[in-house]
N, C-alpha and C positions, 0 to 999 in steps of 0.2 A: 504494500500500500504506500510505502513510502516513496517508491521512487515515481509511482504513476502521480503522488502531491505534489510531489520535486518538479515535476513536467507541466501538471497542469498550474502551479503556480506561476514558473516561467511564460507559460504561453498567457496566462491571464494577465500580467503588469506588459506584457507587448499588445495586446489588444485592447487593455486598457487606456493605454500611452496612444494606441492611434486612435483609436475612437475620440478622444479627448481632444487629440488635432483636427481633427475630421472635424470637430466641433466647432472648430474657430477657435480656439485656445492657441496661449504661447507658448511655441517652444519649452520653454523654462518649466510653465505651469506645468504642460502635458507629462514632464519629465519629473517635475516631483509628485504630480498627485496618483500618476498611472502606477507606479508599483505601490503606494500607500494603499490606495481603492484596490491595485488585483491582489495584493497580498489578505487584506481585510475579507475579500468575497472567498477567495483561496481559505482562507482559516477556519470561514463560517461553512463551506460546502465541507471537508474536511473533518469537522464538526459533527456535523450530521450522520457521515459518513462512517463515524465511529462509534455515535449512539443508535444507529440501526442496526449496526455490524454487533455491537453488543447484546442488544434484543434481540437477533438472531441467533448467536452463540447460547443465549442463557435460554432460551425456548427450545434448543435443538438438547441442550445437556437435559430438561424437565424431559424434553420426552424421550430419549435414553433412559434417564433415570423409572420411567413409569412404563416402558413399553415391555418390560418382563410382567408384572403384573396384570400387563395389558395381555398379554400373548398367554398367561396360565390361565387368565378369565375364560378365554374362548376356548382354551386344551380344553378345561373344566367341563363348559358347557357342550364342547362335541362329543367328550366322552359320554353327557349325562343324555343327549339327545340318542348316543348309540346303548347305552345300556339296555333300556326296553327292549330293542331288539336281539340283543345278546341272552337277556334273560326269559324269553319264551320257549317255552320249552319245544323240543324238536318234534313234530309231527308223525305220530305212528303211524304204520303199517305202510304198505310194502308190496 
């Protein structure tokens, strides 16, 4: 994840920086405020990026954690769906 930040930070304070001339801005301006603003959006996307990434991780570890429980529910219950049929007794004659 770091090095895809690395990148898209770069590429944000350059598209920042033109945008901002695009705009009519100076020189000067375009040049101090374009990495201040793509670094700033860079942080905040980045951000986000880690708090999804986190709520992902910790909902895949819960259902690790519950999917044995989960998986003997249903042994349980196909067992108990197969028993009746195990337990009738075998049909005489012949």
């Amino acid at each position: 994840m770091g090095v895809v930040a690395g990148v898209g930070t770069v590429i944000n304070v350059i598209l920042v920086t033109l945008i901002s001339l695009a705009s009519g801005n100076m020189a000067l301006q375009a040049i101090i405020v374009g990495p201040i603003v793509g670094v700033l959006f860079s942080g905040a996307a980045v951000a986000m990026a880690a708090y999804f990434l986190g709520n992902e991780v910790a909902r895949a570890e819960a259902h690790k954690a519950f999917a044995p429980a989960a998986r003997a529910a249903q042994v349980t219950a196909g067992a108990a769906e197969a028993a009746p049929e195990a337990a009738q007794p075998a049909a005489a004659g012949g």
